[in-house]
PyMOL CGO cylinders between C-alpha atoms (Angstrom):
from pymol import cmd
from pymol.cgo import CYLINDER

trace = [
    CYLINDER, 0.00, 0.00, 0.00, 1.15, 3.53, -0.58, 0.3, 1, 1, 1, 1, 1, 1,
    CYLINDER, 1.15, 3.53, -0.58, 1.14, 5.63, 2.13, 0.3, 1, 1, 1, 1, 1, 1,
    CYLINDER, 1.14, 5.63, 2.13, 2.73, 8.82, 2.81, 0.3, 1, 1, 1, 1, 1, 1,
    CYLINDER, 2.73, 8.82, 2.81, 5.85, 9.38, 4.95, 0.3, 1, 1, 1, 1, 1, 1,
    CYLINDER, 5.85, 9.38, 4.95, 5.08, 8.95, 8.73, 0.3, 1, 1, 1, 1, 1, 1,
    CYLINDER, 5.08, 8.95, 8.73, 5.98, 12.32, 9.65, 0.3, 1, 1, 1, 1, 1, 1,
    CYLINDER, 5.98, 12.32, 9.65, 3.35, 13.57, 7.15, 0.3, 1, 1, 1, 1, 1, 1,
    CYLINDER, 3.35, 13.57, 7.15, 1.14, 11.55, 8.68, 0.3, 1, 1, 1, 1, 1, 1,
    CYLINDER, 1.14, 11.55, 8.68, 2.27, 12.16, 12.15, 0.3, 1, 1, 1, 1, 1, 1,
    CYLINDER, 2.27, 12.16, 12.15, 1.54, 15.90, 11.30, 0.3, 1, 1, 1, 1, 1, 1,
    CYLINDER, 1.54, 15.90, 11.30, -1.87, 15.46, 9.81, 0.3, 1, 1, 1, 1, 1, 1,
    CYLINDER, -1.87, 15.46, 9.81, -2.93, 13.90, 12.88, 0.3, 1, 1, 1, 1, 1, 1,
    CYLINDER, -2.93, 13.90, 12.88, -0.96, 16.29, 15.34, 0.3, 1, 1, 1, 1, 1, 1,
    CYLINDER, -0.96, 16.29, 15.34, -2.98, 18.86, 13.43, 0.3, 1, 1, 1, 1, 1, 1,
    CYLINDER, -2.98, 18.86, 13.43, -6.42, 17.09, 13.42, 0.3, 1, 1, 1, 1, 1, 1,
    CYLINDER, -6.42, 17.09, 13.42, -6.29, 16.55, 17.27, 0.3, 1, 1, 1, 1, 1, 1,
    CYLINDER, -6.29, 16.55, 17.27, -5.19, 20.09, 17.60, 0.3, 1, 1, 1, 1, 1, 1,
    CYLINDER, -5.19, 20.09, 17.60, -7.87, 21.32, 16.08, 0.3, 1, 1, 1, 1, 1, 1,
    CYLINDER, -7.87, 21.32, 16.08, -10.17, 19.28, 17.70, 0.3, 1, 1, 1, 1, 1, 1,
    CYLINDER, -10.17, 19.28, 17.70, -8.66, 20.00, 21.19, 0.3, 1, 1, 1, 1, 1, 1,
    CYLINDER, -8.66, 20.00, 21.19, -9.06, 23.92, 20.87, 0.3, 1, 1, 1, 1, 1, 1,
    CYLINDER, -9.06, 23.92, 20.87, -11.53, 24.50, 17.85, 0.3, 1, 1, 1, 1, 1, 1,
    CYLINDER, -11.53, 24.50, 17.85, -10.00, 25.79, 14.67, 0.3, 1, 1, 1, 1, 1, 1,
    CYLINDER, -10.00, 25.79, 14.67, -9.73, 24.28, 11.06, 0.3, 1, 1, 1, 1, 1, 1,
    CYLINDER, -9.73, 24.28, 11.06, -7.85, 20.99, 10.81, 0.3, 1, 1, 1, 1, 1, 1,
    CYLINDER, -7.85, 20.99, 10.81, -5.26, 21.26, 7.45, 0.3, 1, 1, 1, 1, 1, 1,
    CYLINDER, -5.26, 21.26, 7.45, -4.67, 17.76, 6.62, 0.3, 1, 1, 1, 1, 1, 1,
    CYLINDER, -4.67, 17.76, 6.62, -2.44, 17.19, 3.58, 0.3, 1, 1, 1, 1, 1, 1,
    CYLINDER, -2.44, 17.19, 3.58, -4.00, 16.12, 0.31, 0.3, 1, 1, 1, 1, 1, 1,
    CYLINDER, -4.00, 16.12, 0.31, -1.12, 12.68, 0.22, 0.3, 1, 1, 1, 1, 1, 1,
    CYLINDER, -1.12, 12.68, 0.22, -2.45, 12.28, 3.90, 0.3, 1, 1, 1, 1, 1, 1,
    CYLINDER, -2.45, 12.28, 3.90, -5.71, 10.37, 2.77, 0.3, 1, 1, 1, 1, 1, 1,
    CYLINDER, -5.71, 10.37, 2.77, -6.40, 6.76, 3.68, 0.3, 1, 1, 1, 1, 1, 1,
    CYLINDER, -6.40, 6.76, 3.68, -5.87, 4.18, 1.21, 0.3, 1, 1, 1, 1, 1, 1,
    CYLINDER, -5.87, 4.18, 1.21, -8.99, 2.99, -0.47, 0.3, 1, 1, 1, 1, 1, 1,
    CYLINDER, -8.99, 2.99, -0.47, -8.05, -1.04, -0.51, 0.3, 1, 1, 1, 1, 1, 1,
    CYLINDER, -8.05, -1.04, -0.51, -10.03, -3.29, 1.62, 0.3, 1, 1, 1, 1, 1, 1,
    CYLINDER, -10.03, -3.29, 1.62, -11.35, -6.74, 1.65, 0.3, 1, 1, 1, 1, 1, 1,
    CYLINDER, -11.35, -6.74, 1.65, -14.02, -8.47, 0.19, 0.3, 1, 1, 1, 1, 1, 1,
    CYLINDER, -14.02, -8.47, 0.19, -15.10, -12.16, 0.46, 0.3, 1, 1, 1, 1, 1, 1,
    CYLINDER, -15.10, -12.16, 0.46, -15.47, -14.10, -2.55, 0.3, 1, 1, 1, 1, 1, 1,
    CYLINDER, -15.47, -14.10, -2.55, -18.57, -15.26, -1.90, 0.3, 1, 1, 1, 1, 1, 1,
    CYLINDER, -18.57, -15.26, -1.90, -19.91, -11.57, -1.03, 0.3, 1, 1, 1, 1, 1, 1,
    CYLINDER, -19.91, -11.57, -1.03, -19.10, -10.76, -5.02, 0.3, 1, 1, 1, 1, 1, 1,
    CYLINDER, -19.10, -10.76, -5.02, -21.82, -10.28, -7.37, 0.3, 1, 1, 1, 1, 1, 1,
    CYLINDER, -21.82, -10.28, -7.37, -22.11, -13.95, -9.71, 0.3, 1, 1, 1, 1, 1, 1,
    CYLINDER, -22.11, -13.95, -9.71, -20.80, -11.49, -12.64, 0.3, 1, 1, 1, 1, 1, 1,
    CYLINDER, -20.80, -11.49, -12.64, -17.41, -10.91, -10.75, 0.3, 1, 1, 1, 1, 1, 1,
    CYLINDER, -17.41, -10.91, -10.75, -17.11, -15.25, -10.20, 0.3, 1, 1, 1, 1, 1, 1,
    CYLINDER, -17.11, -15.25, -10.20, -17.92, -15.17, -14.01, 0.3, 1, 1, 1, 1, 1, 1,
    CYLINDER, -17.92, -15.17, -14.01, -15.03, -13.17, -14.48, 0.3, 1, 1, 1, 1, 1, 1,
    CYLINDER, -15.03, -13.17, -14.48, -12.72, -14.60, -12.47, 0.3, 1, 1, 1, 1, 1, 1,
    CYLINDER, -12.72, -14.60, -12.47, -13.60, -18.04, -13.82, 0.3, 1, 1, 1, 1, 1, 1,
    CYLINDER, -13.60, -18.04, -13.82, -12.80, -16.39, -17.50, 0.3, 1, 1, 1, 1, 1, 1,
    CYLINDER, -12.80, -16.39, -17.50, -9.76, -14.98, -15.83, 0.3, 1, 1, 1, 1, 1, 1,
    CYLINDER, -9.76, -14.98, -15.83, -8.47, -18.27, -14.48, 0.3, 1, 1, 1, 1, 1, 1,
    CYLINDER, -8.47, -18.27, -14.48, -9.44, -20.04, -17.84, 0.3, 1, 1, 1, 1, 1, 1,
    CYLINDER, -9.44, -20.04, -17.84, -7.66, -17.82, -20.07, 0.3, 1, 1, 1, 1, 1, 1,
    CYLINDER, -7.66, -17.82, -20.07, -11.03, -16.57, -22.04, 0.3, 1, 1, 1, 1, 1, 1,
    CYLINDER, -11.03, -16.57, -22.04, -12.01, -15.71, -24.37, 0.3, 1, 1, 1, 1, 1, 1,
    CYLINDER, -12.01, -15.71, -24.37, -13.68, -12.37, -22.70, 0.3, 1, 1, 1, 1, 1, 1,
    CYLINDER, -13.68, -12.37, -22.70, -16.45, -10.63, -23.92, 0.3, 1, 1, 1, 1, 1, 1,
    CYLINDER, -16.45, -10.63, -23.92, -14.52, -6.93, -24.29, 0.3, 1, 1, 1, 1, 1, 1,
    CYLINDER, -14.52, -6.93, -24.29, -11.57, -6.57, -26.38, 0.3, 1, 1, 1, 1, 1, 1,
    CYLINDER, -11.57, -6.57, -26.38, -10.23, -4.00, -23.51, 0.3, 1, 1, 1, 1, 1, 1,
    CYLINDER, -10.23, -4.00, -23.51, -10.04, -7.42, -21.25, 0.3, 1, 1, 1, 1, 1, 1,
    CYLINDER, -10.04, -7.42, -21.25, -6.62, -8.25, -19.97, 0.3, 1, 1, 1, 1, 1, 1,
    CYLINDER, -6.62, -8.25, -19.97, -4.85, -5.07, -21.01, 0.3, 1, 1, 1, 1, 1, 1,
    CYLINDER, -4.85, -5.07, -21.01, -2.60, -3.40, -18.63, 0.3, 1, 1, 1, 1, 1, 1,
    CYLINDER, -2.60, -3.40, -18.63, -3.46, -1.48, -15.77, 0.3, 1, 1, 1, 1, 1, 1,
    CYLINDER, -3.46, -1.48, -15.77, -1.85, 1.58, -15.27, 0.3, 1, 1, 1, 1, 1, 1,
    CYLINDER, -1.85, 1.58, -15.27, -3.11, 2.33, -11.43, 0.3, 1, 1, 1, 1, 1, 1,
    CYLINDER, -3.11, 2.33, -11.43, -2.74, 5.71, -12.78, 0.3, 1, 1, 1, 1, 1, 1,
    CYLINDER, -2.74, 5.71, -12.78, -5.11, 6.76, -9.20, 0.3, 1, 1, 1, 1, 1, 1,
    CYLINDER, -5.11, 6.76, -9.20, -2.13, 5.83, -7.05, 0.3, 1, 1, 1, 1, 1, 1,
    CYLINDER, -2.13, 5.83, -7.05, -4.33, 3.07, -4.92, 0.3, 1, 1, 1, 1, 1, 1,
    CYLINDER, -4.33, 3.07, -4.92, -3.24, -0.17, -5.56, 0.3, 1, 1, 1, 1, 1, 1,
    CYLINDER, -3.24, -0.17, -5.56, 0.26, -1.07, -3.95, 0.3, 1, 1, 1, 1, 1, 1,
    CYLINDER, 0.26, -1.07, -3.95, 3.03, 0.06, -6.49, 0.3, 1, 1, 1, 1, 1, 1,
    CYLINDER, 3.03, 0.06, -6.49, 4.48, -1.76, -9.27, 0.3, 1, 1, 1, 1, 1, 1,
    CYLINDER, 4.48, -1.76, -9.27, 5.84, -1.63, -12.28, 0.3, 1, 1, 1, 1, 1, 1,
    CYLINDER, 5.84, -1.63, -12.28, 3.60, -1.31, -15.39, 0.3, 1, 1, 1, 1, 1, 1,
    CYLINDER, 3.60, -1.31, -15.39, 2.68, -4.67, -16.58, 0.3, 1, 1, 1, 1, 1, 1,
    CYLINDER, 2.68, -4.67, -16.58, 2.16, -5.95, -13.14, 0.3, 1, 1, 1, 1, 1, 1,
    CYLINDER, 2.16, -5.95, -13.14, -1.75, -5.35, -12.55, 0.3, 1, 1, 1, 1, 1, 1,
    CYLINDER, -1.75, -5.35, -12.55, -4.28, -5.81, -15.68, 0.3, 1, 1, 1, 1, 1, 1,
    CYLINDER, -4.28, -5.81, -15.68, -8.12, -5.08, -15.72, 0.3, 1, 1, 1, 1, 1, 1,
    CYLINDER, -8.12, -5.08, -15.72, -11.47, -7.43, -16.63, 0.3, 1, 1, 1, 1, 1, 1,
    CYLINDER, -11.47, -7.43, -16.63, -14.76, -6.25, -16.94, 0.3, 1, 1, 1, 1, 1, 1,
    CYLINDER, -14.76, -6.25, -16.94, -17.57, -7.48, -14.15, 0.3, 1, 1, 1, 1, 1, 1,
    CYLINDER, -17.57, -7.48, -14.15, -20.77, -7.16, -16.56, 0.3, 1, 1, 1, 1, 1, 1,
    CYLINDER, -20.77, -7.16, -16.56, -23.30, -5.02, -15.02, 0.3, 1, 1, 1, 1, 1, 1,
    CYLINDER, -23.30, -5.02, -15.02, -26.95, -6.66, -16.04, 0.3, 1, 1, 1, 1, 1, 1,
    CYLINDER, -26.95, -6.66, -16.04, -28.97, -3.82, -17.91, 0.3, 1, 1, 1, 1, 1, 1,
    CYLINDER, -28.97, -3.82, -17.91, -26.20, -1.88, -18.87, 0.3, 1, 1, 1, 1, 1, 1,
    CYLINDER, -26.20, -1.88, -18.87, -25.55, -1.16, -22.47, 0.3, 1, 1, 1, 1, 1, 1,
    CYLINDER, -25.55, -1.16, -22.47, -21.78, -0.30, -21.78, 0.3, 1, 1, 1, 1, 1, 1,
    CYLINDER, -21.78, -0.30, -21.78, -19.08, -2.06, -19.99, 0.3, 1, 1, 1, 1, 1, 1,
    CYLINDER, -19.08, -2.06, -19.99, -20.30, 0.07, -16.77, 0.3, 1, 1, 1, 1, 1, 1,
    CYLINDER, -20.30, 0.07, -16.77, -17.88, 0.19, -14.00, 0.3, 1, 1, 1, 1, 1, 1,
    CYLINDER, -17.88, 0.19, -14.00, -17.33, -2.96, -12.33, 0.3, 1, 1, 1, 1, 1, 1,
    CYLINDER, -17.33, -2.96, -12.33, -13.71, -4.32, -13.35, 0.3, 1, 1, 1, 1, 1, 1,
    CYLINDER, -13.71, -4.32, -13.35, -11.56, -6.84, -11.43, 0.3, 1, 1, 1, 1, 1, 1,
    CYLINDER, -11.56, -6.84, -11.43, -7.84, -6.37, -11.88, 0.3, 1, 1, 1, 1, 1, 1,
    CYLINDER, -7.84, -6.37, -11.88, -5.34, -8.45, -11.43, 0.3, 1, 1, 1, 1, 1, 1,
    CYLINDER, -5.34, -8.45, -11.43, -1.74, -8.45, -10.05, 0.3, 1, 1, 1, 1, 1, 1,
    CYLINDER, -1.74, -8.45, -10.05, 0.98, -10.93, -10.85, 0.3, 1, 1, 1, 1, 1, 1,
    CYLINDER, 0.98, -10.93, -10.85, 1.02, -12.94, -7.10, 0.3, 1, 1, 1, 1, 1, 1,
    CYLINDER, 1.02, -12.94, -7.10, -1.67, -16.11, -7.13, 0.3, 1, 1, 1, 1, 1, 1,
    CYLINDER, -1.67, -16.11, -7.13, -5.19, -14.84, -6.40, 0.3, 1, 1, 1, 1, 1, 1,
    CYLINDER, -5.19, -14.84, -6.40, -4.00, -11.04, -6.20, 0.3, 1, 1, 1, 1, 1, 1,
    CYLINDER, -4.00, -11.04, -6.20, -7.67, -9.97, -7.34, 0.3, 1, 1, 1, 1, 1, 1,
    CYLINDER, -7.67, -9.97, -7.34, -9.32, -6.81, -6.87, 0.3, 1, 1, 1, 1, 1, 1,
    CYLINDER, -9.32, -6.81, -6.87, -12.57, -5.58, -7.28, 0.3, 1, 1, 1, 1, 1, 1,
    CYLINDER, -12.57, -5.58, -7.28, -13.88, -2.50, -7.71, 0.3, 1, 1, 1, 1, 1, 1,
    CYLINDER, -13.88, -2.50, -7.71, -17.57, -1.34, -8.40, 0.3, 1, 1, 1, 1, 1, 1,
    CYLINDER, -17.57, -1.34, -8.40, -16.80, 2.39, -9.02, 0.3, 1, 1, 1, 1, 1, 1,
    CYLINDER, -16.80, 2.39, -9.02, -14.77, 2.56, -11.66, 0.3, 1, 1, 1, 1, 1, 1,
    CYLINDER, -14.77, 2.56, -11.66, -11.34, 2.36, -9.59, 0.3, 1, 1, 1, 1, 1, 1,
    CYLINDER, -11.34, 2.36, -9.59, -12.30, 5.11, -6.93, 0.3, 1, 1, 1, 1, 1, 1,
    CYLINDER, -12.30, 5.11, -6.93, -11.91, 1.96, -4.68, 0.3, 1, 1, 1, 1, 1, 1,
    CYLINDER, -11.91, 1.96, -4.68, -10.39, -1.73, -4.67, 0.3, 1, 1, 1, 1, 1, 1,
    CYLINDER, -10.39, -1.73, -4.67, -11.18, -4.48, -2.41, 0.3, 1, 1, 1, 1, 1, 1,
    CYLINDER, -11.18, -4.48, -2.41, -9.01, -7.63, -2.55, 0.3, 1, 1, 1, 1, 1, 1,
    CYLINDER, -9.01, -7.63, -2.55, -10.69, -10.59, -3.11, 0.3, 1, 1, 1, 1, 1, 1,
    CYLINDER, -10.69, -10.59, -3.11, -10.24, -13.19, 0.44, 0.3, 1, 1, 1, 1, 1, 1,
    CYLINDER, -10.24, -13.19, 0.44, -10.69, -16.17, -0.91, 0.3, 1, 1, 1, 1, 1, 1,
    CYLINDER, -10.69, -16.17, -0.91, -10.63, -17.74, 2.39, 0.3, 1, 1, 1, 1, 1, 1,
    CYLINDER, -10.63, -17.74, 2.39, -14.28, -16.69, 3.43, 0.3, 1, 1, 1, 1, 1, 1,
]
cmd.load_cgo(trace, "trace")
């Protein structure tokens, strides 16, 4: 996970609790925000996302020619890596006429999956253990 450096952290918080402690306006740092990566169970993903991952682990074919391209991370939310190292799959959305926004991506480690449901504002790795 990316974070920022501790002492920008340490600060943000020095300056939250500050400003909670004797009123004022907290500044907290724009690289100070949480990381957006949780978990998710596998069995809590919508039946589109197992269809994808069972495409994934099959090797296709996949219904979007932009499946299994490289993903850039270009939001800064997934752990870094070098380009190549993470590549996106669609999640079907019933009723939608587009690819909507529900993509797994994929890192090179065994069962590295994440999903996200908005478009990469947020990732959950998939737990395939629950």
């Amino acid at each position: 996970m990316r974070f920022p450096p501790r002492t920008t952290r340490i600060g943000a918080l020095v300056s939250l609790m500050s400003a909670l402690l004797i009123g004022g306006a907290a500044t907290i740092p724009a690289n100070a925000a949480p990381t957006a990566v949780g978990n998710v169970c596998y069995s809590a993903l919508p039946s589109q996302a197992h269809d994808t991952l069972d495409l994934i682990e099959s090797g296709g074919p996949f219904p979007y020619p932009q499946d299994g391209t490289v993903f850039q991370n270009r939001e800064g939310i997934l752990p870094d890596q070098s380009t190549g190292y993470y590549h996106e799959y669609t999640v079907i959305t019933p009723g939608s006429d587009t690819r909507g926004a529900r993509r797994i991506v994929t890192g090179e480690e065994q069962q590295e999956d994440y999903y996200t449901a908005d478009h990469y504002a947020s990732f959950r790795l998939v737990d395939y253990g629950c």
